[in-house]
ZATOR-179933 format. One record per residue (C-alpha): residue in three letters; z, x, y. Coordinates in steps of 0.2 Angstrom, whole numbers, plus 5000, padded with zeros to 4 digits. Each point is the difference from the previous one (the first is absolute). Example, Ala and Ser with C-alpha at 12.3 -4.5 7.8 and 13.67 -1.06 7.14 Angstrom:
2
ALA503950624978 SER499750065017 
// end
This chain:
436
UNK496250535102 UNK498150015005 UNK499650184993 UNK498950064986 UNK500050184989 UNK498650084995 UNK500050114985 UNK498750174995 UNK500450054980 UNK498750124992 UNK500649874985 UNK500749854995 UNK501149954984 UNK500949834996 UNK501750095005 UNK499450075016 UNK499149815005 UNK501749924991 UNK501150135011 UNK499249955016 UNK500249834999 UNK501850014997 UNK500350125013 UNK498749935017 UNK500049814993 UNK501649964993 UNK501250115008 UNK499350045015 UNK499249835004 UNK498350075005 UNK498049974992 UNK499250174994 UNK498250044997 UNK499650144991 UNK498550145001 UNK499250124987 UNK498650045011 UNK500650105015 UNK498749945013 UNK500549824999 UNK501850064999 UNK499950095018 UNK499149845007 UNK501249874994 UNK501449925011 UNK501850024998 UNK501150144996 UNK499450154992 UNK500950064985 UNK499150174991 UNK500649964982 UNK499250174994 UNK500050205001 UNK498450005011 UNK500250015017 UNK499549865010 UNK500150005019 UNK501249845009 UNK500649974985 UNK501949994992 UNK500150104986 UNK500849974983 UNK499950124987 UNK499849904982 UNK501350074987 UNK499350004983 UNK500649874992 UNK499049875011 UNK498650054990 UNK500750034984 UNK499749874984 UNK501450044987 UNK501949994999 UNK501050175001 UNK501750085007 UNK499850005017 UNK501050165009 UNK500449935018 UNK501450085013 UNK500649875013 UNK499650065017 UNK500849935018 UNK498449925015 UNK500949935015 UNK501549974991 UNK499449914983 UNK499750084984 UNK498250044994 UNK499150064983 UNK498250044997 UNK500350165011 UNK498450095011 UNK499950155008 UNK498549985011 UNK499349825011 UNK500949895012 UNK501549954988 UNK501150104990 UNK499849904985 UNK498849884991 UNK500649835003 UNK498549904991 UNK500650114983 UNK501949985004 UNK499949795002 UNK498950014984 UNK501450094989 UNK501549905009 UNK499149844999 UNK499049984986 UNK501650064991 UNK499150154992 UNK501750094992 UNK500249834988 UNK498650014991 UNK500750194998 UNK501250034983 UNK501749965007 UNK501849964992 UNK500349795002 UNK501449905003 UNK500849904987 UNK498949865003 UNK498550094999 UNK499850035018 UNK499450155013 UNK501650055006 UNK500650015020 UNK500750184997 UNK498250084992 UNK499149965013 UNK499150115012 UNK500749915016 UNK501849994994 UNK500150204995 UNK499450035016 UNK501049905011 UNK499049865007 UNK500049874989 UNK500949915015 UNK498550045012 UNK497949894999 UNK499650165003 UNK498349934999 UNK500149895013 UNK500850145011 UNK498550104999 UNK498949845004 UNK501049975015 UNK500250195004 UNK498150055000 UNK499749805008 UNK501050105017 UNK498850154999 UNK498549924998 UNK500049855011 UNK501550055011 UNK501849985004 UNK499949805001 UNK499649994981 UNK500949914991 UNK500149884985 UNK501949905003 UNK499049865002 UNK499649974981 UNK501850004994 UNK500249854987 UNK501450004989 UNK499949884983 UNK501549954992 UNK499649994979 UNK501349914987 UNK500150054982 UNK500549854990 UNK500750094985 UNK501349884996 UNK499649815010 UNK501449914994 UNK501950094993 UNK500449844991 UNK498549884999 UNK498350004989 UNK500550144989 UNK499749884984 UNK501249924987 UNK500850154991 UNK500250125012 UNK500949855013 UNK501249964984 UNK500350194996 UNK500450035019 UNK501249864999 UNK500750044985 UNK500550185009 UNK500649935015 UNK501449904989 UNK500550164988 UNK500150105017 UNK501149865008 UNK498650005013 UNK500349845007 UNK499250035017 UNK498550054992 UNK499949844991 UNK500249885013 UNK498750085009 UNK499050004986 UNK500249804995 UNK499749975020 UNK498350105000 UNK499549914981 UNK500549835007 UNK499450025017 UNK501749985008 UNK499650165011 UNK498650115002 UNK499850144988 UNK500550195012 UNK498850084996 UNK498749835007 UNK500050115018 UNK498249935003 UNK500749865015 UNK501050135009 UNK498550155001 UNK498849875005 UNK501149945012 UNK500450185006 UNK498150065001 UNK499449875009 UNK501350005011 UNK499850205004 UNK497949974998 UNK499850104986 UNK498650004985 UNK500849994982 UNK499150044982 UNK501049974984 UNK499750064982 UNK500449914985 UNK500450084983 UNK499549854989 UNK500150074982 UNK500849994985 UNK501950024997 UNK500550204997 UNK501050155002 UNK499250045018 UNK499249825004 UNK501349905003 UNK499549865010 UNK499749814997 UNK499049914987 UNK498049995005 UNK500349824994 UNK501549955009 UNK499949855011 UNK501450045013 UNK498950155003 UNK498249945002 UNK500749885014 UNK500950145008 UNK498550134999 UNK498749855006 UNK501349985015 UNK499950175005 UNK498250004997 UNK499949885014 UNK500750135014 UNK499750174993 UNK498550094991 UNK500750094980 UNK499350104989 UNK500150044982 UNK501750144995 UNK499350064982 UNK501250014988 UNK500950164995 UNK499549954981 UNK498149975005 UNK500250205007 UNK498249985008 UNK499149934984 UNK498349915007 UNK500449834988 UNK501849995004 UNK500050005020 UNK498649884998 UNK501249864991 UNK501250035012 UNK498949965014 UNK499249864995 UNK501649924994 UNK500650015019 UNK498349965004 UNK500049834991 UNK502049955006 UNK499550075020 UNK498349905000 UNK499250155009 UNK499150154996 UNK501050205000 UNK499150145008 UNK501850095005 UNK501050124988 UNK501550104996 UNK500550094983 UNK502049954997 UNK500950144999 UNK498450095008 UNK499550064985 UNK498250075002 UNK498850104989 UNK498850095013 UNK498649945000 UNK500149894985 UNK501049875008 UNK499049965017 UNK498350014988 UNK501049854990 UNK500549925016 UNK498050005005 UNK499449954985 UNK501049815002 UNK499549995019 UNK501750065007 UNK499250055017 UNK501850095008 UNK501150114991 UNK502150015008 UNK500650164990 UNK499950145007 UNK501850055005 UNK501750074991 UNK501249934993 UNK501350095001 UNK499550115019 UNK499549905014 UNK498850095007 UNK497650005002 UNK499550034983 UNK498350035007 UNK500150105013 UNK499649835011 UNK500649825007 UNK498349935001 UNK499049894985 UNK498650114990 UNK498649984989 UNK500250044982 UNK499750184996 UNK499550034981 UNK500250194997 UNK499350014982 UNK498449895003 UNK499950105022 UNK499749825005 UNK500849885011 UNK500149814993 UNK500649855006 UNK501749995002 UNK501150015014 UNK501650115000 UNK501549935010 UNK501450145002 UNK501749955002 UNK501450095009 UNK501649954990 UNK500949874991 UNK501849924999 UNK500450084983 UNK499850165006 UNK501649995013 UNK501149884990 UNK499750054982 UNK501250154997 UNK498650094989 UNK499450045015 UNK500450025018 UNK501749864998 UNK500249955016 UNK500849865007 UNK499349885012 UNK500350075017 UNK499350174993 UNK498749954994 UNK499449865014 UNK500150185012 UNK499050104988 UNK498749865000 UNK499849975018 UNK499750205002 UNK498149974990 UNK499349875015 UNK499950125015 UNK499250124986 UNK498849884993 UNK499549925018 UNK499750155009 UNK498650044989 UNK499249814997 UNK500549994983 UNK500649844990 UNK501950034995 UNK500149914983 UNK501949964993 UNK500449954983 UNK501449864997 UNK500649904986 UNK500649825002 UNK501650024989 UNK500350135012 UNK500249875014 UNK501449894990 UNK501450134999 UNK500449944986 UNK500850184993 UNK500850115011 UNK498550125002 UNK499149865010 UNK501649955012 UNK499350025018 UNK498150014995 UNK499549835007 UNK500550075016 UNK499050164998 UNK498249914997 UNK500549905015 UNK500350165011 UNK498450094994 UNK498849885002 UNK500549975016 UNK500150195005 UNK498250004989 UNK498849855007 UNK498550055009 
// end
């Protein structure tokens, strides 16, 4: 859309200037220019937006909450209030909207309450049920996008609208590439040595097929996603935990064989990134191994990233990531609630709330993963169930231009156990109901 804002501030800060882009350019789709000096303010073209208690004649007024200006960390005290139907914070009494939605998208967004004390998870992690969007019922809603679209209707009229920029990205975690190959010589004899004392004798033939390459390994999916992506005309981006054997890092050897040529091959029709160890939990010299390892077997440089298990230490772990180049970052969701764990469906710049800077990374929500309906820790739903809870997130996600980001995993696509029975079929279905 050709259209332009115009902002008048009495002053500036890095989380008003940080705010703004994420509200006009990245969920709203629309350049801003932004004025201290009210004369050239009332001369400049586009919509007028009063960001400021003055009063300013042919201008939108927004009253600034205080914590746009503010330059600590401290308990925030919000109530959730309702504007056309979608919940708000950053509440004003006076101007042209009943809330602040500059202030609002900086608290949602640049995820102020986790840098607050809060009670973690067992893996270390900011849990779905603390957060501000979830206690307040719209965990399920980009309520930032809404008001991007919303004030989008006001200001340049009824036709606004932003269904245009839907994209949806499907992302693979590879935490386990192979069930029975490259997994070394110890813990291929010790598997072995189980499957006989448990009279398991299915498991060995599938086992000794895989090892002698008398069949393909089940959880080796790659063929049949390509196959299904390109058919559909969808994007794929897979992570790779490439790391030492332990409790939580379960995946192939770094040095296997069998699984360089499997990873160059998927190289050759799909982008991947780096899935840091659980054992490296974030540490700078660690996730730095790992990604060069895959680095040297892929023949290509990594600028992609998830944490397994998303385990993230706000803001340590994105100043890591940084530090070794990663250029966008895949973690921000829940594990165990589907749902905008931002506040938004769109990609944003990095925003460091200890340092009130923005640095260069880009932060790629996603909307859920597989685990989340099949694994009976969570929602334990079976396939149907869960392909209709899925499909429900597309109209949501394209009404309001977003990018709807769904997590998979490629054992999840061999129904090898009975929790993954029917789940080819699901992928199929979404991302055909998904596509652009």
């Amino acid at each position: 859309m050709d259209a332009l804002i115009s902002i008048y501030t009495q002053q500036q800060s890095p989380r008003f200037r940080w705010a703004a882009k994420v509200l006009f350019q990245h969920a709203m789709g629309i350049e801003f220019n932004v004025f201290t000096d009210l004369e050239a303010f009332q001369l400049a073209p586009g919509f007028k937006i009063n960001y400021s208690p003055a009063t300013v004649d042919d201008a939108f007024q927004i009253l600034p909450h205080k914590l746009i200006w503010e330059q600590d960390i401290v308990e925030q005290e919000f109530y959730v209030g309702n504007w056309k139907g979608i919940p708000t914070l950053c509440q004003r009494q006076i101007g042209d909207l009943p809330f602040d939605p500059l202030a609002a998208t900086f608290f949602l967004v640049a995820r102020y309450e986790e840098y607050l004390p809060f009670i973690a998870d067992a893996h270390g992690r900011f849990p779905a049920t603390e957060s501000f969007a979830y206690l307040n019922g719209f965990l399920d809603r980009p309520v930032v996008n809404e008001w991007a679209v919303t004030l989008g209707k006001i200001w340049f009229g009824a036709q606004f609208s932003l269904e245009d920029r839907y994209n949806y990205l499907t992302t693979v975690d590879i935490d386990n590439l192979f069930a029975f190959k490259g997994k070394g010589a110890l813990r291929t004899i010790g598997a072995l040595v189980k499957d006989v004392f448990a009279f398991d004798f299915k498991a060995m033939r599938m086992r000794l097929g895989a090892l002698w390459n008398w069949r393909r390994d089940p959880y080796d999916t790659f063929r049949k996603q390509r196959n299904w992506n390109k058919t559909v005309g969808v994007e794929a981006l897979y992570f790779m935990l490439f790391a030492d054997f332990g409790p939580k890092d379960r995946n192939v050897s770094p040095y296997s064989t069998d699984a360089a040529i499997t990873l160059r091959e998927i190289a050759d029709w799909a982008q991947m990134g780096i899935h840091p160890s659980y054992a490296s939990d974030s540490v700078l010299e660690q996730v730095g191994k790992e990604r060069d390892m895959l680095q040297e077997v892929i023949r290509r440089p990594i600028f992609q990233s998830r944490q397994h298990y998303l385990r993230m230490r706000t803001p340590h772990t994105y100043r890591n990531l940084i530090e070794l180049g990663i250029k966008d970052e895949y973690s921000m969701g829940y594990t165990e609630q589907p749902g905008f764990r931002a506040s938004i469906a769109n990609a944003y710049p990095f925003y460091d709330l200890e340092l009130e800077q923005e640095l260069p990374l880009t932060i790629h929500p996603f909307v859920f993963m597989d685990v989340t309906y099949y694994d009976a820790n969570y929602l334990g739903m079976d396939a149907q169930a869960s392909l209709e809870a899925m499909v429900q997130w597309v109209p949501k996600v394209k009404a309001v231009g977003g990018t709807l980001i769904s997590v998979w995993h490629n054992r999840t696509f061999s129904e090898f156990e009975p929790q993954w029975q029917g789940w080819a079929e699901v992928y199929k279905s979404l991302i055909h109901a998904a596509k652009p």
